[in-house]
Structure formats: structure tokens, C-alpha cells
C-alpha positions as CSV (number, residue, x, y, z in Angstrom):
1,X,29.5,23.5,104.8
2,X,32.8,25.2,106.0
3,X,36.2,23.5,104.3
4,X,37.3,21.8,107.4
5,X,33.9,19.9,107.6
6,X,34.0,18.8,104.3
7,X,37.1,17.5,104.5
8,X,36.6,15.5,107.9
9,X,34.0,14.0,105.8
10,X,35.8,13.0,102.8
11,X,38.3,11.2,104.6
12,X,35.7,9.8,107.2
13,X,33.7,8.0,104.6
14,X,36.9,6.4,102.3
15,X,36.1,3.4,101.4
16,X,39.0,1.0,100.6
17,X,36.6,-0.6,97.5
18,X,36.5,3.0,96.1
19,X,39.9,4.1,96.5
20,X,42.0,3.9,92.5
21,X,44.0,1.0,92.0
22,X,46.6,3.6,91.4
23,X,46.1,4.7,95.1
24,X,46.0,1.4,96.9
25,X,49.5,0.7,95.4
26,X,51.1,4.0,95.9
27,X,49.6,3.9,99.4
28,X,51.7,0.0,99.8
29,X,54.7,2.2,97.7
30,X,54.8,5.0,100.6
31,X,54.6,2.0,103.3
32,X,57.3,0.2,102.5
33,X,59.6,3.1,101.8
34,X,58.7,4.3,105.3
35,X,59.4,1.4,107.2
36,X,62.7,0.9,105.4
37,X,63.6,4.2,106.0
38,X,62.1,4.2,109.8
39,X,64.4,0.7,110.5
40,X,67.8,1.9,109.6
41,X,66.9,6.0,111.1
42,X,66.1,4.6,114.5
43,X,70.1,3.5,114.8
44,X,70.5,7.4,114.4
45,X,71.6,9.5,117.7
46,X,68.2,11.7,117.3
47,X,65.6,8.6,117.3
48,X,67.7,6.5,119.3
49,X,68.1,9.4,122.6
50,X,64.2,10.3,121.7
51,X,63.3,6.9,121.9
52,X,65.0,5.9,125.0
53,X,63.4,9.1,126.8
54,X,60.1,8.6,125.3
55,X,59.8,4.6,126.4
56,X,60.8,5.3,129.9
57,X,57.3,7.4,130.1
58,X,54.8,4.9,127.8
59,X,52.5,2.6,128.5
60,X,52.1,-0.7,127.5
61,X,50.2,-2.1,124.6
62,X,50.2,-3.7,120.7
63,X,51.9,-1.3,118.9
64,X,55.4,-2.3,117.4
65,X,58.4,0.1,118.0
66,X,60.0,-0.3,114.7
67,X,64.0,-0.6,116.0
68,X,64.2,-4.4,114.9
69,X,63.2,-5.8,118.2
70,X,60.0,-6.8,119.3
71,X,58.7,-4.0,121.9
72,X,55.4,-3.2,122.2
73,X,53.8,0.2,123.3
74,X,50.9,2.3,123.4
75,X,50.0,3.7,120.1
76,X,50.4,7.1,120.9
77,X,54.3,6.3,122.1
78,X,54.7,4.7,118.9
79,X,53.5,7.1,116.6
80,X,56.0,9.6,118.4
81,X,59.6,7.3,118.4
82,X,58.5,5.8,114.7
83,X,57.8,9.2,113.3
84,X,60.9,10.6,114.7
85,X,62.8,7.7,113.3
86,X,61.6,7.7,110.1
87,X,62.7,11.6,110.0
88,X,66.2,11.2,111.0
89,X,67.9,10.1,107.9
90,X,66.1,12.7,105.1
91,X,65.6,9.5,102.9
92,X,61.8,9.6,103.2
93,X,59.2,11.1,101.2
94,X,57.6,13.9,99.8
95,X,54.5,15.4,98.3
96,X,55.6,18.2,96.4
97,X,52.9,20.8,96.1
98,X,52.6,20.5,99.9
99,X,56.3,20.4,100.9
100,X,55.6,17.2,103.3
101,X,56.6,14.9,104.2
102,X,54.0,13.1,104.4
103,X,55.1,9.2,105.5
104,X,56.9,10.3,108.2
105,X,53.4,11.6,110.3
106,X,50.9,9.3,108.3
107,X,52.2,6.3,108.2
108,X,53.2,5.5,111.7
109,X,50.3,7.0,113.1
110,X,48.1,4.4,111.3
111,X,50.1,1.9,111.5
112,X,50.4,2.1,115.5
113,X,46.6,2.6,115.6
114,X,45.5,-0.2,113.3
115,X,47.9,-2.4,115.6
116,X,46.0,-1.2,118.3
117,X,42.7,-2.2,117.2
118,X,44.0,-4.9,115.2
119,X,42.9,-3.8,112.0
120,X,43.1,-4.9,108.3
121,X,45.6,-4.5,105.9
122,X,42.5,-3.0,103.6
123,X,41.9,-0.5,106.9
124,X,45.5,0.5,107.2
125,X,45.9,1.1,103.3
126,X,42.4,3.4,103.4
127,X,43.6,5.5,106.4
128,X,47.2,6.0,104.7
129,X,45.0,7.7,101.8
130,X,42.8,9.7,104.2
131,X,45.8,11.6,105.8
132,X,47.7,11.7,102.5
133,X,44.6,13.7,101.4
134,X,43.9,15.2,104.5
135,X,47.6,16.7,105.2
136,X,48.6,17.6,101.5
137,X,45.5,19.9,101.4
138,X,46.0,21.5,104.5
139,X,49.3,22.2,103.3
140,X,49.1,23.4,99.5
141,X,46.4,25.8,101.4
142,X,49.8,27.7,103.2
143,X,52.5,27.2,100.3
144,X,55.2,28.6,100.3
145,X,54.4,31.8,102.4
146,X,54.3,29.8,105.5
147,X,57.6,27.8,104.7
148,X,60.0,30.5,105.6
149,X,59.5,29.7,109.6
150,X,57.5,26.9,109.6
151,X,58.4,23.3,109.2
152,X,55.2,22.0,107.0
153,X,55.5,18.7,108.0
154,X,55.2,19.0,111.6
155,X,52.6,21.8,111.3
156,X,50.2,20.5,107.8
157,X,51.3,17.4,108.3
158,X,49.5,17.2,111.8
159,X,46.2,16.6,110.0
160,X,47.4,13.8,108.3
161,X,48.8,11.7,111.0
162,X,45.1,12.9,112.4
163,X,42.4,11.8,109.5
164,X,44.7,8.3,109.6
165,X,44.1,8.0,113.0
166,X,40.5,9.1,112.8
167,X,40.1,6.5,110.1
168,X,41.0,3.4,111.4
169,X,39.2,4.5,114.6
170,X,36.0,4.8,112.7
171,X,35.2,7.8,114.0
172,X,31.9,10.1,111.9
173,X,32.8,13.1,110.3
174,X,31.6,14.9,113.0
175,X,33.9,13.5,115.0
176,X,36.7,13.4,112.6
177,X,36.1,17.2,112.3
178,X,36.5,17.6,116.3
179,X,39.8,15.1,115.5
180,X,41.1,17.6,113.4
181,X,40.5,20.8,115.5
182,X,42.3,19.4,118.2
183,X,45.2,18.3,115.9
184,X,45.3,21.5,114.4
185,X,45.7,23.5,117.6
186,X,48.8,21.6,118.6
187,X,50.7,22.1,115.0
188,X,53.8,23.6,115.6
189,X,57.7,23.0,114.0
190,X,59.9,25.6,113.4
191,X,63.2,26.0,110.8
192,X,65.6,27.7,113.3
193,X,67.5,24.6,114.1
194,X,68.7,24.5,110.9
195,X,71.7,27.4,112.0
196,X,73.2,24.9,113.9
197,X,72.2,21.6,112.2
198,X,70.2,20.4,115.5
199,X,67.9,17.8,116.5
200,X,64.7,19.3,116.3
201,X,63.6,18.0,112.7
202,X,62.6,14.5,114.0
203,X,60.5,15.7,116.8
204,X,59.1,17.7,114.3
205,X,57.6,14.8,112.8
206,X,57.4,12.4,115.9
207,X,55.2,15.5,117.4
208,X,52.7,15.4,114.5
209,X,52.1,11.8,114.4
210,X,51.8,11.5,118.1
211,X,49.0,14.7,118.5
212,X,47.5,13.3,115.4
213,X,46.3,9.4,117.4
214,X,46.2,11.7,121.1
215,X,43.5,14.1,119.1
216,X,41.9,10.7,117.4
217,X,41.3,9.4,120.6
218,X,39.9,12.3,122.1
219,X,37.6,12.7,119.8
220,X,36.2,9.4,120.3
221,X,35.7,10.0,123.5
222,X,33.6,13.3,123.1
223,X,36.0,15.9,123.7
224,X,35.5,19.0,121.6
225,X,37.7,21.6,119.0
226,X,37.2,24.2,117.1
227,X,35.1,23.2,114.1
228,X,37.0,25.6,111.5
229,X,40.4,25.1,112.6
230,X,41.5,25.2,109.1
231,X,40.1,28.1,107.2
232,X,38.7,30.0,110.4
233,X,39.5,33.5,111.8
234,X,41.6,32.5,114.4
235,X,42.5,29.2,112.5
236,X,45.3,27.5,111.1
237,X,45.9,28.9,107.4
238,X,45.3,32.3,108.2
239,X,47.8,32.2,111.1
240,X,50.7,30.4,109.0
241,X,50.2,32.5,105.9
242,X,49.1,35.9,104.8
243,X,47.4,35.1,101.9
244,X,45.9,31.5,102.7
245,X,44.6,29.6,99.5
246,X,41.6,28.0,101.6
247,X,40.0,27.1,98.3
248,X,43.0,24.0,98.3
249,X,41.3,22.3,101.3
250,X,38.2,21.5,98.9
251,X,39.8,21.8,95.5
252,X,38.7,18.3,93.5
253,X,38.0,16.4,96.7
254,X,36.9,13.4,95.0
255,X,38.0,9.4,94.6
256,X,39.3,11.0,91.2
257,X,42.5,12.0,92.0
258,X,43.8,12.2,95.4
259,X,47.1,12.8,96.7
260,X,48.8,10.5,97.4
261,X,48.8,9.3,93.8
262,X,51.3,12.5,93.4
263,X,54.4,11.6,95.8
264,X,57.6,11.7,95.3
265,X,59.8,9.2,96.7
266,X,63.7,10.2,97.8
267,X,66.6,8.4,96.0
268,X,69.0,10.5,98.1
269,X,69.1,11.0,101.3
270,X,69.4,14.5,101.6
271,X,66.5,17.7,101.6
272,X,64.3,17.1,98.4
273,X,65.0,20.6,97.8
274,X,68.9,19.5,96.4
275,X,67.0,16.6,94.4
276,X,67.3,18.5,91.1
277,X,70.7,19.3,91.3
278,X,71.9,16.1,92.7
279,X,70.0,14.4,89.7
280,X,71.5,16.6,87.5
281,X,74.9,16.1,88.7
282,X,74.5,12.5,88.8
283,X,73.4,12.4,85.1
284,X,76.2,14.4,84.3
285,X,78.6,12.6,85.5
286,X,78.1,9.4,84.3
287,X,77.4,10.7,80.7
288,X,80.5,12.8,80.2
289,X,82.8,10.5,82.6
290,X,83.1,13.3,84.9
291,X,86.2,13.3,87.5
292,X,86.8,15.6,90.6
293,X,89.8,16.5,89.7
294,X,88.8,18.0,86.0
295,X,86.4,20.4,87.8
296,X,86.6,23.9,87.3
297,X,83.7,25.6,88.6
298,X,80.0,24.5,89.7
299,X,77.0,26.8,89.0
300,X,73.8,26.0,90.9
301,X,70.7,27.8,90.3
302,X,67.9,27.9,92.6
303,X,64.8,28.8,93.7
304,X,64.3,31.4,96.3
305,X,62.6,28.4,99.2
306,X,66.0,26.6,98.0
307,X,68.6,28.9,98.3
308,X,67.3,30.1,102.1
309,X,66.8,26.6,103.4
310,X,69.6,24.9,102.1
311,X,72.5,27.4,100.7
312,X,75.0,26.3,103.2
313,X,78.7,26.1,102.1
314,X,80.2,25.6,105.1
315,X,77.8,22.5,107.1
316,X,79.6,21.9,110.8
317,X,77.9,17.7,110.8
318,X,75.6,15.1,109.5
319,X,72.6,17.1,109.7
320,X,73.8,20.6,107.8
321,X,75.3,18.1,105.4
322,X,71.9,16.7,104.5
323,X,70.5,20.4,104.2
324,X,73.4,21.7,102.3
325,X,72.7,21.7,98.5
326,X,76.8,22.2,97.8
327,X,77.8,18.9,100.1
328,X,75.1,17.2,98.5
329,X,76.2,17.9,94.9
330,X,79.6,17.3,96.1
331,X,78.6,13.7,96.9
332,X,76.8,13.3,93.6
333,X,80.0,14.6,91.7
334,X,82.7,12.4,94.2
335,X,80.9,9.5,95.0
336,X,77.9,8.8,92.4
337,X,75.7,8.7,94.6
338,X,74.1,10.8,97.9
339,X,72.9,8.3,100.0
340,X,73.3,7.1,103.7
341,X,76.8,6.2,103.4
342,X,77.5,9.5,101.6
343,X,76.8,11.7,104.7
344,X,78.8,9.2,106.7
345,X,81.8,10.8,109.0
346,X,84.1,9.5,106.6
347,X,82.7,10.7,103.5
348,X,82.2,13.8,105.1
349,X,86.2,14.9,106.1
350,X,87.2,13.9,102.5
351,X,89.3,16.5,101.2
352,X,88.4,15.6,98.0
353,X,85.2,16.5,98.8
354,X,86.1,20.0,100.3
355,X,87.4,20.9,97.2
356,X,85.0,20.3,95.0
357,X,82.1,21.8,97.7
358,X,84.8,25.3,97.5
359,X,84.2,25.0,93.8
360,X,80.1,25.1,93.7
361,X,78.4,29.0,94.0
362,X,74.4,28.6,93.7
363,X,72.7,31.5,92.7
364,X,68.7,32.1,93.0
365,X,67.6,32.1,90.0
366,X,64.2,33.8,88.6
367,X,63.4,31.5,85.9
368,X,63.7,28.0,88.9
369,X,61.4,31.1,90.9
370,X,58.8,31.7,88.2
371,X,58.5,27.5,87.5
372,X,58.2,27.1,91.4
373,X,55.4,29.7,91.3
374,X,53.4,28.4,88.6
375,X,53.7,24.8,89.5
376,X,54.5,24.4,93.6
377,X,55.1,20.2,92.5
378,X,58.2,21.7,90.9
379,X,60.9,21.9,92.9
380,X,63.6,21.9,90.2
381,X,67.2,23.6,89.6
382,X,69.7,24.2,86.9
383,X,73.6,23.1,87.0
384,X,76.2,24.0,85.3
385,X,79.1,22.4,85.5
386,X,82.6,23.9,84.0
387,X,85.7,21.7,82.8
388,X,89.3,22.8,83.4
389,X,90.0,21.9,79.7
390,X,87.0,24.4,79.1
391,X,84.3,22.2,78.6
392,X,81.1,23.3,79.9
393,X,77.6,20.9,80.7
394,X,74.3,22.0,81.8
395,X,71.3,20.3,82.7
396,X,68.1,21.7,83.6
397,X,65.9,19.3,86.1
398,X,62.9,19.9,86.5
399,X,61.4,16.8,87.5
400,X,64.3,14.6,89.5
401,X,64.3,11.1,90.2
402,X,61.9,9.8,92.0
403,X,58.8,12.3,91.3
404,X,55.7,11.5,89.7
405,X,56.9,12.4,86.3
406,X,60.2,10.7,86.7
407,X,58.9,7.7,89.4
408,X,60.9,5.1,91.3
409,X,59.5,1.7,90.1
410,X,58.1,-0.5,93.0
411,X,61.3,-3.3,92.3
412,X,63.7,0.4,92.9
413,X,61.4,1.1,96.2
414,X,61.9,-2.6,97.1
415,X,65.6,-2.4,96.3
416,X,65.6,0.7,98.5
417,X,64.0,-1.1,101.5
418,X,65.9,-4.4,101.6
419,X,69.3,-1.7,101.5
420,X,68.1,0.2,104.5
421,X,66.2,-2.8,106.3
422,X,68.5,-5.8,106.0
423,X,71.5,-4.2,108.1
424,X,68.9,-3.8,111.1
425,X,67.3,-7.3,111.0
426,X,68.5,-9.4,108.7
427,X,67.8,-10.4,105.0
428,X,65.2,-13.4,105.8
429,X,63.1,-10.8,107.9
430,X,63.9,-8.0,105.7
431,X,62.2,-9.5,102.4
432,X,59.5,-11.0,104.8
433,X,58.6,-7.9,105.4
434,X,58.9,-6.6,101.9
435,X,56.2,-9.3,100.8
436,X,54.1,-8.9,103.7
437,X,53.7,-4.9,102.2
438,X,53.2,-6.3,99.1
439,X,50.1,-8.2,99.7
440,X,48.7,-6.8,102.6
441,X,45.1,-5.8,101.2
442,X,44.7,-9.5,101.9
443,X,45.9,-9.2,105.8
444,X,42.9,-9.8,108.2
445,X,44.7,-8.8,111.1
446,X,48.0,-7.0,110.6
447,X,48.7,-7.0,114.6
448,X,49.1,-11.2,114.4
449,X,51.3,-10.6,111.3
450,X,53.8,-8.3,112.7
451,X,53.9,-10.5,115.5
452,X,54.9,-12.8,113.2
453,X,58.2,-11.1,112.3
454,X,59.2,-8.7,115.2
């Protein structure tokens, strides 16, 4: 049986009542970070100028648009201006080995296809597991050769958004495996927008989750892919990567231990890439009593995937902020803190800040390389940080807040949510929706419930 078979099956045939307790609440975990993150990032000019394009073409239907009103679209619409919101803000997950993120095309796929078919909380839980497995496999199968062009989560993360989708639809594996073909062929997402900190990152993600329910839904209806589009000649691992690992796609597929039980969730809301050193400079600062103005000198050491994507000293707005490791340091070091208030326009023409960012040089670093290399889950960093009175602290992360080895606690995730979801609609709906998450294995019908709220 050929790799992207088995894996349509696998995911076909989850079973909620098989899936590790430590799944089902990691799968709850990764939906409430994403809605939080999805309310408050679809007040952002990229969602909001997507979504007002995009809901000019759609069609009607149950799915929720998740802008804190109560609109109502086709699933395929919604998958696209939820994915792209929950993309915007760089607060929203990651699964590490894969570089994914994966929420951002599972979760609102599934979520606007088990509104659809008004599915069970117990349905919508399974399918986030399905395309946490599915998406994470297809991507470790391309890491990190692939990663220099290509934008993981839009491409990998395409069969993701696609096994959810497939899932809740009940589709076979047969059909699941046509499901993913035609996902697959649509995966595209590419890193030169960076240069000029553009727009393109959310549609990356808003893309993928939309082509992941389109491709569901034609399977269902009979229309055919190609049946190896993972691991086959012409397929999608050998085209993003010279030397595919297609023995990822299979590795361990079992209930055992499955993906999703190894995300990391973001406690800034910048590139996961500056996580290390923003942790480190956090930590720092509040055990030595750090101040701005008693900086010498900043040392960053890097990766190589780091110092390429996000060694930018001189960001021009929000965006090249969020994917420039010195701004994001800067913040840790100025303001405690890097999250959405951090990247504000305020915080961002502080002159306090400028100064410190002309003080920070990052430097790639072999030994961050050779840990990278041996373990793709660690994407970690060294700082140094240099006193004017000569002091000198250093701090080697390789494991920042909010990874599996150093995990945000549900009550932090929660915290996180009612921060990002309560300026959108309200604290009454906000921790509604918060215990609605929490429980929602025991949801019958999680179309009636939203309508509840929205």
C-alpha cells in the first residue's frame, strides 16, 4: 500500500473513542487558541479587505464567519476568511517538526464543515486530530529543504485542512485518498512577501483551508486525483524537496502517539522562529532587573531557517515587525512582553525601542544549526545580553514557552482567549464561548450551539 493510501486511511477510520485522552484535550487546547486568535485577527486590514472581497462572491449557508457578528456562509467561504483571520496576527500555533501552523488550516476547515452538516462536538474534536496527523506528516516528510521558498503551512498544511474535511464528511479511505490528491495539487504559498512585509501570509492559510473542504467535497461526489500525490514521481514531496523523507508519512501511524499531542502554542505574537530568544530575553530581564537604558550590546544566535527568514534589522510595518527577530527581542527587552499591543503603531515608533533594536547583531550559529538538525521540534536560540557596567547574561533556550516541553497550561490558553476574544464581543460571550470549548465532547449538535452565541 503506497504512503498516501495509508494515510487516507488512518485518518478515515479515527475514532473519537480511540483517540488519547491527551489528544481530545489538546485537540479542545488548539480550538480555543484558534478562535481567540481568529476573533481579534479578523479586525486586522489583511482579514478584514479579504473578507469583504471574499463575502461579496459566497453563497449562503450554516457556517459562522468568526468576526463577532452572526453571518452565515458556505463552508468553503468560511474556511477561507477564518483561516486568513486566524493568520493575520502570528499569535497562533505551531507544530514544530513540521513548521505549521497547523490551527490556522485545520481548525476552521472542520469547524465550517461540521457546521455544515451539523455535526458533534465528538466529530469536530476527531477531524481536528485527523488533519493534525494528516498535515504534520506531510510536512516533516519536506523539512527544512523545502522551507527556503515555500510557506509549509499553505503547502503541507493543505492536507490537513483536507483529512478534517474528509472526516467530518465521512468519506472511505478511498475517497479520502482522492480528497487528498486533489488537495495536494492545489498546495502552493510562497516566502517572497516577506521583502516587503505584504499581505500574502494570510491567504496563505485561508487558501489551504478553503482547497482542503472544495477537495472534500469533491471527493464525495466522485471526482478523481492522483492516488500518490504525496510520495509519487510527479508528487508533492519530491517536488518541494530534493531529498524527500517519505518514510515520515507512515512513521508510527498509530492511536499511540499522534501529532497533535506535540504542539506548541504562541505566547507572543510574533514568528515562532524568535520564540527562543524572546523567552530568553524575557527571563532575563525579569531575573536581573534589566533596563533599556543599561544595555550595551545584544548577541543573538541562530539557526540557519532563522537567520534567512527573520534577520531583519530594519522592518518598514506591522508585518516585518512580527518577522523580525531584533524588533521582537526589542519588545521583550522594552516592554516585557511581545504581544499584540507590542507590534502596535505606537510601540513600534518608540525611540526607545530603535535603540535597543541598533544594539542586537544575530549571528547563525552552528551549534542552534546542529540541534535544529538532529531534532526539527527544536527551534531554539542563544542570547547574550551585555551590560554597560560590564555585566554580561546568557541564556540558552532550547525549548521556549509554550512548547511541549515547556507547555502553556489550559487556565494560560484560557487566559490567552478571553484577552484576545473579549475586545471583539464582549466578556459574557467571550467566557461562553471559553466553556462551550471546554465541554464540547458533550455537544450533539455544535451548529444549534454557535447559534446560541453568534
Amino acid at each position: 500500500m503506497n504512503e498516501t493510501a495509508q494515510l487516507a486511511k488512518f485518518t478515515a477510520e479515527m475514532e473519537f473513542d480511540k483517540l488519547p485522552p491527551q489528544a481530545v484535550l489538546m485537540a479542545k487546547q488548539c480550538l480555543l487558541d484558534w478562535l481567540g486568535v481568529a476573533l481579534r485577527g479578523a479586525h486586522e486590514e489583511p482579514a478584514r479587505i479579504l473578507r469583504e472581497t471574499a463575502l461579496k462572491m459566497c453563497g449562503t449557508g450554516e457556517s459562522t464567519v468568526f468576526d463577532g457578528g452572526s453571518r452565515r456562509v458556505d463552508p468553503v467561504s468560511a474556511a477561507l476568511v477564518n483561516g486568513a483571520a486566524s493568520h493575520t496576527l502570528d499569535f497562533d500555533d505551531l507544530h514544530n517538526p513540521s513548521i505549521i501552523h497547523l490551527a490556522t488550516v485545520v481548525i476552521p476547515a472542520a469547524v465550517a464543515v461540521a457546521e455544515a452538516c451539523h455535526k458533534s462536538g465528538k466529530a469536530l474534536l476527531t477531524a481536528i486530530c485527523a488533519g493534525y496527523e494528516a498535515g504534520a506528516r506531510a510536512g516533516e516528510a519536506i523539512i527544512p529543504e523545502s522551507y527556503f521558498y515555500w510557506h509549509t503551512t499553505g503547502t503541507a498544511g493543505i492536507f490537513g485542512s483536507a483529512a478534517a474535511s474528509a472526516s467530518l464528511l465521512g468519506l472511505d479511505a478511498q475517497q479520502t485518498n482522492m480528497c487528498l490528491g486533489s488537495a495536494g495539487t492545489q498546495a502552493a504559498g510562497l516566502w517572497e512577501f516577506l521583502k516587503e512585509g505584504a499581505m500574502s501570509k494570510a491567504l496563505h492559510a485561508g487558501r489551504a483551508a478553503s482547497a482542503g473542504v472544495f477537495s472534500a467535497y469533491l471527493a464525495q461526489s466522485g471526482f478523481t486525483a492522483a492516488s500518490k500525490i504525496l510520495e509519487g514521481e510527479k508528487g508533492f514531496c519530491p517536488a518541494l524537496s530534493e531529498a524527500p523523507r517519505i518514510e515520515k508519512i507512515t512513521q508510527n501511524l498509530s492511536y499511540g502517539d499522534l501529532k497533535i499531542q506535540h504542539n506548541s502554542f504562541k505566547p507572543y505574537a510574533c514568528c515562532k522562529h524568535a520564540h527562543a530568544a524572546v523567552y530568553g530575553a524575557q527571563t532575563l530581564r525579569s531575573s536581573h532587573g534589566i533596563k533599556p537604558e543599561d544595555i550595551g550590546c545584544v548577541e543573538i544566535r541562530v539557526n540557519n531557517i532563522t537567520d534567512f527568514l527573520i534577520n531583519n534589522p530594519a522592518p518598514q510595518n506591522v508585518y516585518g515587525c512580527k518577522f523580525s527577530i531584533q524588533y521582537c527581542v526589542a519588545a521583550a527587552l522594552v516592554y516585557g512582553k511581545a504581544g499584540v499591543d507590542e507590534f502596535n503603531a505606537q510601540a513600534r515608533s518608540s525611540t526607545v525601542m530603535q535603540k535597543i533594536m541598533d544594539k542586537i547583531s544575530v549571528v547563525k550559529d552552528e551549534k542552534q544549526e546542529l540541534l535544529n538538525r538532529e531534532n526539527p521540534a527544536k527551534l531554539a536560540s542563544e542570547i547574550i545580553i551585555k551590560m554597560k557596567d560590564g555585566a554580561k547574561y546568557q541564556m540558552q533556550v532550547d525549548y521556549p514557552k509554550g512548547d511541549p516541553d515547556n507547555p502553556m497550561t489550559w487556565d494560560e490558553s484560557n487566559a490567552k482567549f478571553i484577552a484576545l476574544a473579549e475586545p471583539v464581543c464582549g466578556c459574557r460571550k467571550a467566557e461562553k464561548l471559553s466553556a462551550y470549548i471546554k465541554n464540547i465532547e458533550e455537544i450533539s449538535d455544535i451548529t444549534a450551539e454557535f447559534k446560541k452565541i453568534f
